[in-house]
Chimera marker file (.cmm) of the C-alpha trace (Angstrom):
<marker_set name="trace">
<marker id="1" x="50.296" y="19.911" z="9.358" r="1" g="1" b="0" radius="0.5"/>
<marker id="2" x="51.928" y="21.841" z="6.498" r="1" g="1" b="0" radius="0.5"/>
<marker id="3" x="49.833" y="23.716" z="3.927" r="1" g="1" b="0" radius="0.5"/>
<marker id="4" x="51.117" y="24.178" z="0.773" r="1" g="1" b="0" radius="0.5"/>
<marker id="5" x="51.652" y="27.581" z="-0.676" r="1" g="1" b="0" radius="0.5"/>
<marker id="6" x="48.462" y="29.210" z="-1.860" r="1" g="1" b="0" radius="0.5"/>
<marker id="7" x="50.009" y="30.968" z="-4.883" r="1" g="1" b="0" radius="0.5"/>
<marker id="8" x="52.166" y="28.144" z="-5.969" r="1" g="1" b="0" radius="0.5"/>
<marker id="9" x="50.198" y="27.046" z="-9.076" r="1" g="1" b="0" radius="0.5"/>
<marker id="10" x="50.230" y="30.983" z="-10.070" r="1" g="1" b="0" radius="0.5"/>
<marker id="11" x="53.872" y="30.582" z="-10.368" r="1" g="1" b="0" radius="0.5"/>
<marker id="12" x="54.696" y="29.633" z="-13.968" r="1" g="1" b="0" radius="0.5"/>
<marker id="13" x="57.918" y="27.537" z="-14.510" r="1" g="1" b="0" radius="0.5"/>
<marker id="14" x="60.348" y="28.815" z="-17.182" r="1" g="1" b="0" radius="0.5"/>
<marker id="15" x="60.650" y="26.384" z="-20.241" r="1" g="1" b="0" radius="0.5"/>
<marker id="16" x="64.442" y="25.173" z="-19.726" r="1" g="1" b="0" radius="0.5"/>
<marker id="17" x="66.584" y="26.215" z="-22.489" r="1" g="1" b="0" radius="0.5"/>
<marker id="18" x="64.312" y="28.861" z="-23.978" r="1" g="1" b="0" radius="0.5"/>
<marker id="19" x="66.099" y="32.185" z="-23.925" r="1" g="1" b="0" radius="0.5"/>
<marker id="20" x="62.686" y="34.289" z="-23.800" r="1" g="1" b="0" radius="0.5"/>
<marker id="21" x="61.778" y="32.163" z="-20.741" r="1" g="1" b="0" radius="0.5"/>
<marker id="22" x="64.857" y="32.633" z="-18.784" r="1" g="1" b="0" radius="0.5"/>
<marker id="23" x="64.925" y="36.587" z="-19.869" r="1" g="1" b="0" radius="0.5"/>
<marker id="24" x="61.764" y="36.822" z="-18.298" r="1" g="1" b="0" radius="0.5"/>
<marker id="25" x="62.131" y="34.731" z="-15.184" r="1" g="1" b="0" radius="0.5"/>
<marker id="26" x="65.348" y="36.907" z="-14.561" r="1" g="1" b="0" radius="0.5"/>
<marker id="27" x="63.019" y="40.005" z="-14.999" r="1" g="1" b="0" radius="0.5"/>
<marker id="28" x="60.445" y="38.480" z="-12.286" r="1" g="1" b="0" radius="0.5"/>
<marker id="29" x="63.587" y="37.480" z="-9.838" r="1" g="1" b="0" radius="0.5"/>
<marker id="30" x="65.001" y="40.844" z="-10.038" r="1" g="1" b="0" radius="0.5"/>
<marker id="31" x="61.425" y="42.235" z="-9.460" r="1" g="1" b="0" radius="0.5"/>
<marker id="32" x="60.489" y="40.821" z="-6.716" r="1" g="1" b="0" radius="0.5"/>
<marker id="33" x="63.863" y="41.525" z="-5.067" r="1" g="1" b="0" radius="0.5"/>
<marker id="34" x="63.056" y="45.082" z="-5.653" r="1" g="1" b="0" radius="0.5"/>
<marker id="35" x="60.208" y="44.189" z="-3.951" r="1" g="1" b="0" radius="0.5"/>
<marker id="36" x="57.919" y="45.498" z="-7.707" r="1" g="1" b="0" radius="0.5"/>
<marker id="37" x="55.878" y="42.981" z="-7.214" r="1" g="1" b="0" radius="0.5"/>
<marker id="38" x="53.182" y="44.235" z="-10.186" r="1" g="1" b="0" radius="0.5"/>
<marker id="39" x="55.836" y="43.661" z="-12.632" r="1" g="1" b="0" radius="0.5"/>
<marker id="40" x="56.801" y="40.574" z="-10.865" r="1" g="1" b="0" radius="0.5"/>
<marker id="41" x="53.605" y="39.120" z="-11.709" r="1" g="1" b="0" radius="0.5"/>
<marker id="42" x="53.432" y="40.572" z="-15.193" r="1" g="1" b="0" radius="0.5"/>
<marker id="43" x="56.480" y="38.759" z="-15.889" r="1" g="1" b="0" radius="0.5"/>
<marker id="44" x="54.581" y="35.634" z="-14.273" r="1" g="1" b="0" radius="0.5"/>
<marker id="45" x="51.691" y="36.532" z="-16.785" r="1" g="1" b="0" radius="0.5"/>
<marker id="46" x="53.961" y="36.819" z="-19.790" r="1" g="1" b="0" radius="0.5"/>
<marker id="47" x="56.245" y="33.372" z="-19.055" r="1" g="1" b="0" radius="0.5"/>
<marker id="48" x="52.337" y="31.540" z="-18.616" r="1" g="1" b="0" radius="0.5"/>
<marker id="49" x="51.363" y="33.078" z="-22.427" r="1" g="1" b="0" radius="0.5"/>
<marker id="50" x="54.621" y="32.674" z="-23.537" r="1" g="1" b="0" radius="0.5"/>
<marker id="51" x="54.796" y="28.902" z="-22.560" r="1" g="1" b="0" radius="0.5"/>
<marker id="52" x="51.862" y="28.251" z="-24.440" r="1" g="1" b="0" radius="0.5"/>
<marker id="53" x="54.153" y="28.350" z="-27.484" r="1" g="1" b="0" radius="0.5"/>
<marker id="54" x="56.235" y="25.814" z="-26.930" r="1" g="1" b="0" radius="0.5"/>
<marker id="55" x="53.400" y="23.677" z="-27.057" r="1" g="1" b="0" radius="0.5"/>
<marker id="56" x="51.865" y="24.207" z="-30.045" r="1" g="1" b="0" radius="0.5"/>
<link id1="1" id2="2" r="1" g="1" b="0" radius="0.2"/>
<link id1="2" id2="3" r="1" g="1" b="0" radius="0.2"/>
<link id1="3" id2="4" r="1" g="1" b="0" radius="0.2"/>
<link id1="4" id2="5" r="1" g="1" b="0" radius="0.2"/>
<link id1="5" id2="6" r="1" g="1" b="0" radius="0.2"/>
<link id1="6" id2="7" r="1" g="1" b="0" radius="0.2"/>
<link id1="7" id2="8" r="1" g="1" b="0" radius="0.2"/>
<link id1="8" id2="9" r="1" g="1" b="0" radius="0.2"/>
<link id1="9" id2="10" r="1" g="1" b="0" radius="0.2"/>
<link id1="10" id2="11" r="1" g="1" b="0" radius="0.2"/>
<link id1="11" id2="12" r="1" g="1" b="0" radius="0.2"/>
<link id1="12" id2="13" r="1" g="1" b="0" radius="0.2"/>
<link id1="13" id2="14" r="1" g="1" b="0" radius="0.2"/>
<link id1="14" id2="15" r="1" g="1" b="0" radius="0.2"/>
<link id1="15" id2="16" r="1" g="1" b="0" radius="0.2"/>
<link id1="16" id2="17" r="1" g="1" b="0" radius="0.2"/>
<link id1="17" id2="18" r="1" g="1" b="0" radius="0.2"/>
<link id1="18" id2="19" r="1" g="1" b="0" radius="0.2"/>
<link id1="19" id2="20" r="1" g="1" b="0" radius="0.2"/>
<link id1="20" id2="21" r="1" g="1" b="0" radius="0.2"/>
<link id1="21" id2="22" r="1" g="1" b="0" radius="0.2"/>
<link id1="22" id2="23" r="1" g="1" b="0" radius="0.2"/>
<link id1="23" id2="24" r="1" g="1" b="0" radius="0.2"/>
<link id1="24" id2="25" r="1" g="1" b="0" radius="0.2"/>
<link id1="25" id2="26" r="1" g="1" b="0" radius="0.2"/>
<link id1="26" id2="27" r="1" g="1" b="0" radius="0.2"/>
<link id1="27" id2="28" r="1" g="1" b="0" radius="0.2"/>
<link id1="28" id2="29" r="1" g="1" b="0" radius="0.2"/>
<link id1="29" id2="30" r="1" g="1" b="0" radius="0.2"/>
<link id1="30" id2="31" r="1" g="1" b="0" radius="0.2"/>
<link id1="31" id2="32" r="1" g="1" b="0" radius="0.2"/>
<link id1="32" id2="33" r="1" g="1" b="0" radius="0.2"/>
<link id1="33" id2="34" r="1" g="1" b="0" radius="0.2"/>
<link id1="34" id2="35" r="1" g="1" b="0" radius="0.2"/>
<link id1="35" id2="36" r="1" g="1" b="0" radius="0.2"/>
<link id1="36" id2="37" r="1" g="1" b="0" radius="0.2"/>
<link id1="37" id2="38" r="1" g="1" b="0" radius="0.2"/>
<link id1="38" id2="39" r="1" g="1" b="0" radius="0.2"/>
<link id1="39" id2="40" r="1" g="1" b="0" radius="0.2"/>
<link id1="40" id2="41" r="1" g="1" b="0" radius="0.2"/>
<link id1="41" id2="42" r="1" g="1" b="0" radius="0.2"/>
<link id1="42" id2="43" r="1" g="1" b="0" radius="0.2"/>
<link id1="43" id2="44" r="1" g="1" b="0" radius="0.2"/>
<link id1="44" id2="45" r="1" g="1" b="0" radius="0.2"/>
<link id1="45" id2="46" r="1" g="1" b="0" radius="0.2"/>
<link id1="46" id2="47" r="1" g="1" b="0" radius="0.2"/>
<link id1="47" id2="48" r="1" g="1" b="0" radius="0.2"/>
<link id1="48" id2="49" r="1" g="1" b="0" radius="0.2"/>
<link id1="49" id2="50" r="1" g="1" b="0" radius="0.2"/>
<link id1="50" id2="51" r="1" g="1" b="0" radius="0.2"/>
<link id1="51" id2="52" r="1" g="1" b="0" radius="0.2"/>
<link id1="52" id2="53" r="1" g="1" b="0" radius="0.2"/>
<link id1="53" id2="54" r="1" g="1" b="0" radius="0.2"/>
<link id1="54" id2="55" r="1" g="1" b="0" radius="0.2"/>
<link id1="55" id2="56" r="1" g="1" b="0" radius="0.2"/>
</marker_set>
């Protein structure tokens, strides 16, 4: 049995093609390789908000 990853749906994709999306998600990648994982997750935060955008 394989569970799926509790925190996936937490994980906001980048819009492809948007540079504000990709600046971001580079933000959270180098973040979290740093091992900063609150500003990981405020990246997260601001990608999710940000996203909302591109839908309206």
């Amino acid at each position: 049995m394989e569970l799926p990853c509790p925190y996936e749906d937490l994980i906001p994709d980048p819009v492809p093609g948007c540079p504000k999306c990709a600046e971001l998600d580079a933000t959270r990648y180098k973040a979290r390789k740093r091992r900063e994982f609150a500003v990981a997750v405020v990246a997260s935060q601001q990608i999710r908000h940000h996203e909302q955008g591109h839908h309206a």
